[in-house]
N, C-alpha and C positions, 0 to 999 in steps of 0.2 A: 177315786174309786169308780168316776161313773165311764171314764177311760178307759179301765182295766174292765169293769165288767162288760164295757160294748165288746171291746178286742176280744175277750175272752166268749162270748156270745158266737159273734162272727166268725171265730176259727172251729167252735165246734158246728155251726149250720152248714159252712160251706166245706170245710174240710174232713168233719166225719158223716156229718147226718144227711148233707143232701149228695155228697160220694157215693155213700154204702147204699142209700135207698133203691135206687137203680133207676132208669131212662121211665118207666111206667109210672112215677110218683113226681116225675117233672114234667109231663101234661098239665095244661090247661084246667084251672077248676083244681088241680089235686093239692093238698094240704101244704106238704112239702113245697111245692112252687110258692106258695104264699109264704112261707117260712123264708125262704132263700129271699125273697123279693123284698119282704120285711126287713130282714137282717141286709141287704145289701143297702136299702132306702137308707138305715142307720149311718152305714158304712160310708157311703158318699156326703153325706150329710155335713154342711160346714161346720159346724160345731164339733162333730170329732177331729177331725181335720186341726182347726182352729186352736183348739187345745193343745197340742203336743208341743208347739214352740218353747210356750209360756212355761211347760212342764218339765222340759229338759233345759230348758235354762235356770229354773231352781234345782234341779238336781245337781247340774256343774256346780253351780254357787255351792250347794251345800257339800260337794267332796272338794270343793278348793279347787275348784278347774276352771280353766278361760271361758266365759259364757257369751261375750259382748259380741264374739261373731256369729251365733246364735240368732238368724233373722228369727224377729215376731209375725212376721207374716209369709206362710211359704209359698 
């Protein structure tokens, strides 16, 4: 869940809300800059990163798919 809620975080900051805001709300100091910079700090962050190996190789396991070449570390 804490996966899906970053991902899901991060496509609506950088893909609708700091999109649509326009070039005057990504100034320095402006809300929206802190927003995007927040949400991207998440985004680069080894711990999301980190996670998704480990996540889609129980997902393979659990529909009965090859998981072993699945590196843990990308």
């Amino acid at each position: 869940m804490f996966l899906n809620a970053g991902r899901m975080a991060w496509d609506v900051v950088q893909g609708t809300l700091f999109r649509t805001a326009g070039s005057r709300y990504a100034r320095d100091g402006e809300r929206m800059q802190r927003y995007f910079r927040d949400a991207a700090t998440y985004w680069t962050h080894v711990g999301a990163s980190m996670a998704e190996p480990p996540a889609r190789r129980v997902g393979g396991d659990r529909l009965g798919l090859p998981s072993e070449r699945i590196a843990l570390i990308p």
